[in-house]
N, C-alpha and C positions, 0 to 999 in steps of 0.2 A: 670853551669847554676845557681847553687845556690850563687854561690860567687859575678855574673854578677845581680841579682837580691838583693843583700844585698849592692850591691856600689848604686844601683838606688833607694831604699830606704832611703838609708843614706844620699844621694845628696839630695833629695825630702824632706826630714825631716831639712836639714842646710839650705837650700836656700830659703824656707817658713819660715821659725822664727828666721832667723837671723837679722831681723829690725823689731820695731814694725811698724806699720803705722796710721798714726791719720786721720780719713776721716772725709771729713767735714757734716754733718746733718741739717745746717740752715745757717742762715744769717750771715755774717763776719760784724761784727763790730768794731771798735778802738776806743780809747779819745785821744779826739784831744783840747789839752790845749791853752790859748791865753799866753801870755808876762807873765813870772815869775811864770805861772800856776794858772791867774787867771780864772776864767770862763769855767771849764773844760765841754764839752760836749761830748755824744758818736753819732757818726756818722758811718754811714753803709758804709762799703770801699768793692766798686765795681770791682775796676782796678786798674795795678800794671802797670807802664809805665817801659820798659825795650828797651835799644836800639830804644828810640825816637818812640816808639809803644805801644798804651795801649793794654794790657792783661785782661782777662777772670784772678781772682785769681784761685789758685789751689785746687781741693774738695780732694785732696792727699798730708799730710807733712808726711815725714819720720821723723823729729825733731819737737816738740815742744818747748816752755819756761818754761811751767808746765801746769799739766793735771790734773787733779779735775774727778775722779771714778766716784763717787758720785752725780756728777750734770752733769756728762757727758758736761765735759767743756775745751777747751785749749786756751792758751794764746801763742802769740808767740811775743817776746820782741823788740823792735825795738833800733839798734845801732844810732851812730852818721850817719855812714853813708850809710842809709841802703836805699831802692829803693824808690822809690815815688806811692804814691797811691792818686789813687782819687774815688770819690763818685759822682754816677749821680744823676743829677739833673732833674727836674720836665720837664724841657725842652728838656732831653735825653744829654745837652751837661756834659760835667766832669772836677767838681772842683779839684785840687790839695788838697788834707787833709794834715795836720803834726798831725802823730801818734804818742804816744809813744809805744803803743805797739796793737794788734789786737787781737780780741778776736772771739770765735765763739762755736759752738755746737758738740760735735765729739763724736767720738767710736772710741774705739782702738783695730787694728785689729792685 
């Protein structure tokens, strides 16, 4: 019995903190730069188009690009060729954004 309760403690203890997790707490935002990076503005990125369908973003990363303690902050970097996001508009329809990278408000859990 006690050996059977020592493997389910151990289980319970690796499978909760073997990743952290970064939850999101507010608004996602990005900069979204024009030609050669002039004009750069932040823009609230709503939705993530994946297989021809926009998404809800996620309030759950298991990876970040860098996390800020302190201001309770995460960045997640954008590749060349990374997914497409867009931002709704006043009229509910949705712009395509070019990020460089996305920002927003988290805890890390």
């Amino acid at each position: 019995m006690k050996k059977l309760l020592g493997i389910v403690v151990l289980g319970l203890l690796l499978s909760s903190n073997a990743y952290a997790d970064y939850i999101v707490t507010g608004k996602i935002t990005g900069m979204e730069c024009g030609m050669l990076g002039f004009k750069c503005k932040i823009v609230n990125v709503d939705a993530v188009k994946k297989d021809g369908q926009l998404y809800n973003l996620s309030g759950r990363y298991e990876k970040v690009s860098e996390y800020n303690k302190s201001k309770n902050r995460c960045w997640i970097n954008q590749g060349f060729f990374s997914d497409d996001y867009y931002t709704k508009q006043e009229d509910g329809t949705y712009k395509k954004v070019d990020i460089e990278y996305f920002t927003f408000p988290c805890i890390k859990q």
